[in-house]
N, C-alpha and C positions, 0 to 999 in steps of 0.2 A: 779818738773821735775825729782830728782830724783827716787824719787818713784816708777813713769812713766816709766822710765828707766830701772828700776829692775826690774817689773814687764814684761815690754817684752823680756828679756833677760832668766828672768825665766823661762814663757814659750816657748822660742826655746829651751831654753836646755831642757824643757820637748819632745818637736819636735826630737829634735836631739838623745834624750834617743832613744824613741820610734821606730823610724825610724830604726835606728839602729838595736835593736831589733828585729824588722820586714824583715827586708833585709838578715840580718844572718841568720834566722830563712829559709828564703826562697832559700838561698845557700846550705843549709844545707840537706834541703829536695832533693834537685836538682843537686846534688854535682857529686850523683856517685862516680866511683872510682876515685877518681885522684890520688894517687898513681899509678896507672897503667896508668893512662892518660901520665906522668909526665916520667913513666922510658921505656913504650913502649912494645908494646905486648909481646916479649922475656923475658922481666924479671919471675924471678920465684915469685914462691907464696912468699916463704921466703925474699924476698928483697922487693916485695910489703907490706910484712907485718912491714919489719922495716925500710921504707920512711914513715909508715900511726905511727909508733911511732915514728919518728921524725920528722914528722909534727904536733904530737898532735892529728890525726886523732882519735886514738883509744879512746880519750876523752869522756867522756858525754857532750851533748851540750852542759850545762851551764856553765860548767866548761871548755868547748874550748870559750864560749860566754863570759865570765866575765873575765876571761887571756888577750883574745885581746883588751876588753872594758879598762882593767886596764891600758896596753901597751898603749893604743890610748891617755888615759888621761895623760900621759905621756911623748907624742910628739911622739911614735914611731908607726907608721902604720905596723909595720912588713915589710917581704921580699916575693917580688912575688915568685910564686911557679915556675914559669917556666925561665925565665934569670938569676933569684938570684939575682935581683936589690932590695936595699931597695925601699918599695914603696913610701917614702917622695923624694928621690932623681927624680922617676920618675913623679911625681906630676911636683917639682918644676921647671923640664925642658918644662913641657907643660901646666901648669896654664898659664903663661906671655902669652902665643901665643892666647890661647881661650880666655882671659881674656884683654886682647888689641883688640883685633876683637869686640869683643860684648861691650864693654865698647866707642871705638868711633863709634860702630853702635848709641847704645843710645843715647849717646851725641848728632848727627849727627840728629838722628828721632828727638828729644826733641825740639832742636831749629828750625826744618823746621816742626814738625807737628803743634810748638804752632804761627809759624806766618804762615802758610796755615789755620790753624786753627780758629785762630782770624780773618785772613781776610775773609774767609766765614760765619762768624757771622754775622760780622761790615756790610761786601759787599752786601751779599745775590745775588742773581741775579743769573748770569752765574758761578759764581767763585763758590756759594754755590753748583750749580748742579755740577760740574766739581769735587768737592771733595767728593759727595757723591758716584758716580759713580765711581769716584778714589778708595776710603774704598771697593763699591764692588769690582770691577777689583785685587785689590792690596789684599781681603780676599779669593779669587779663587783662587790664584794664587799659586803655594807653592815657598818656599824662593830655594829648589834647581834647579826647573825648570827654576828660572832667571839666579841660578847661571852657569847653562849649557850653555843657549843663550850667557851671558856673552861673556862665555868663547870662547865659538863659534867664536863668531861678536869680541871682542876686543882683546881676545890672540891669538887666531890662525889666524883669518882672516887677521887683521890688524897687528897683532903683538906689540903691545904696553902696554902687559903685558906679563906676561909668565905663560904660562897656570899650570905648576904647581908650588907648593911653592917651594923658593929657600932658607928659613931659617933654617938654620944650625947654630951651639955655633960658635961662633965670626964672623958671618955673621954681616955688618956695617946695618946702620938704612934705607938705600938704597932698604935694600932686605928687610926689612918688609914691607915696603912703598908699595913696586911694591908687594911685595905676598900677603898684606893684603888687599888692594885696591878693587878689585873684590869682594873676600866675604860680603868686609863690604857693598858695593853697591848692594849686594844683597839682604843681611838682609835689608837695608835701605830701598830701593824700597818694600819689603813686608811688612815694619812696617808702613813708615810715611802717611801714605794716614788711616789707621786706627785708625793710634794715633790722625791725623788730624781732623778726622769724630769726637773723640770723645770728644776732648776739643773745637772745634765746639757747641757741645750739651752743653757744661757746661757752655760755654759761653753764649749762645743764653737764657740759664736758668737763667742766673744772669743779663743778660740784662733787662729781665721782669720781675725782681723783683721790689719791690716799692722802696728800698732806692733808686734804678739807677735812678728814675723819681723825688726824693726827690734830689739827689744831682745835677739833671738837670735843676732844680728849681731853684736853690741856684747860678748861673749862673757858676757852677763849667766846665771848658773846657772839652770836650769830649775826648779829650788827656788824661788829666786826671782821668776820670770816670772812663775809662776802664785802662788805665794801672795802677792806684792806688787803686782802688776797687774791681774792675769786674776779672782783672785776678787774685789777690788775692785770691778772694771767690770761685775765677773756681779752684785754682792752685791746691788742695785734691784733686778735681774728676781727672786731668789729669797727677798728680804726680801717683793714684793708674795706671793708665791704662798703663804709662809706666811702672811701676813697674810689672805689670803683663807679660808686653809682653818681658823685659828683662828677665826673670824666663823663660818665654817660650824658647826663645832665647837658653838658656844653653841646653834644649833638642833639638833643630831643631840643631845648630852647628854641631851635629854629621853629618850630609849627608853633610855640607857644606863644613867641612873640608874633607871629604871624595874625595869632590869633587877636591876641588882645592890641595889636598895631603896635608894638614897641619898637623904639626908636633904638634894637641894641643890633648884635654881631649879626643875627639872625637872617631878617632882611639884606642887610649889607652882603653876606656869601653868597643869598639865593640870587641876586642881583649879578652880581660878580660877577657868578658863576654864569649864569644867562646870555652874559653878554662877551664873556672869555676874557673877562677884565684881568689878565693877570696880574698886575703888582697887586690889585687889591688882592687875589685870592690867595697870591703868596703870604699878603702881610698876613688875612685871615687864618690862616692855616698857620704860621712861623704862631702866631699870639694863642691861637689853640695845643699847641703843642707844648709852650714856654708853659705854658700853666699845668698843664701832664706832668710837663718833668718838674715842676715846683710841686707839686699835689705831690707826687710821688716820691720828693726827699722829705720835705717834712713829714710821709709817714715813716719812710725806714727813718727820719730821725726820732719819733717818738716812740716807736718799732724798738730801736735800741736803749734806747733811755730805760724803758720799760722791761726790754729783754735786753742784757749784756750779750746773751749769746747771741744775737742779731748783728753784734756788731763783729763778732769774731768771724763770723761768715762771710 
């Protein structure tokens, strides 16, 4: 196991080199002046020239690339180019908010797509049709066009939310409640009906397998077969597909928070990115990625727990 361990960890930090590399590489290219971006068309040549050496500008990439690379290993993401905020301070004020939102959307899909899921297995009939037409309906649909209606029908119409976020630092657990509510019922309505559809399939494929008819034989209760065997054998296919859709997730958040005004990653990249802020979009992009390769050992690690042979591979 731990082998297994180290070996996936190895490869995201090869992930994460590379990544890395590639994203600086394409700031870099794309950068333009930001010195003059930063001090504004009045400034003279000679003050542009020494904001670009006090920002490092006048650097060779690699040697602006391996300084930040050094810094980051470090703990220090550097300082946004335009408010002068370190950019860890401004991470840590909006990770909590994107990272609550999409963490009890998951939660939320996991446990309502694996019992919609399982019961159009088990059910078949009408329940089966109803969730495959779900998956379509719920894959057409995009997560901010629900979150709009939401918004529509439940904050303004009714008034029983408030249509934009009202979390601010020492805001009570009241106001995440009522500002995250919406989103997360959006993401959820666009996730659970295809996370549904597809531990559905996983199940229906472990159903036909022979041991299910071997331990059916053995006069083992049907209670048992499937919540001791069958979702077991399904739970890899349907731990990858939520895994993939939480991944997904971290890039869709952007239009959601957009929408309902949330104070998370979302905003802060489109910003970022707007104004070619690099350190922020590095840090943005390194904290998106760190969470891919975390999403993605705890699945191979449940992945083997689950299946031995996972880990032989």
């Amino acid at each position: 196991m731990i082998t297994f361990i180290l070996k996936r960890l190895g490869s995201g930090l090869v992930v994460l080199l590379a990544v890395s590399l590639l994203v600086y590489s394409l700031l870099y290219v794309s950068s333009g002046s930001i010195a003059r971006n930063i001090l504004g068309d009045t400034a003279t040549p000679e003050q542009v020239a020494l904001k670009n050496t006090e920002l490092g500008l006048d650097q060779p990439f690699f040697v602006r690339y391996f300084d930040w690379l050094g810094s980051a290993v470090r703990g220090d993401l550097g300082t946004s180019w335009f408010p002068s905020e370190p950019v860890g301070n401004a991470l840590a004020t909006r990770i909590p908010v994107t990272m609550t939102m999409v963490f009890a959307a998951m939660i939320l899909i996991a446990i309502i797509a694996t019992l919609i899921g399982v019961a159009a297995a088990v059910k078949r009939g009408w329940v089966d049709r109803v969730v495959q037409i779900g998956a379509i309906i719920g894959d057409s649909i995009p997560g901010f066009v629900i979150g709009i209606i939401l918004v529509f029908f439940l904050a303004i119409q009714l008034g029983l939310f408030p249509a934009t976020s009202t979390i601010a630092p020492g805001v009570g657990v009241d106001a995440w409640v009522l500002s995250l509510t919406l989103p997360v019922i959006a993401l959820l309505i666009n996730g659970v009906t295809g996370g549904a559809q597809q531990i559905r399939s996983a199940v229906i494929k472990q159903l036909e397998r022979d041991y299910v008819r071997t331990l059916r034989s053995r006069g083992i209760t049907e209670r048992e077969v499937l919540f001791k065997h069958v979702l077991r054998s399904a739970a890899p296919a349907g731990l990858t597909v939520l895994s993939l859709q939480l991944i997904g997730m971290l890039g869709g958040v952007v239009i959601i928070e957009s929408i309902f005004a949330l104070p998370g990653m979302g905003p802060l990249a489109v910003t970022a990115t707007a104004q070619s802020d690099q350190p922020v979009v590095m840090g943005v992009v390194m904290y998106t990625v760190v969470v891919v390769i975390v999403v993605n050992l705890v699945v191979d690690l449940l992945n083997g727990w689950l299946n031995p042979k996972v880990r032989a591979s």
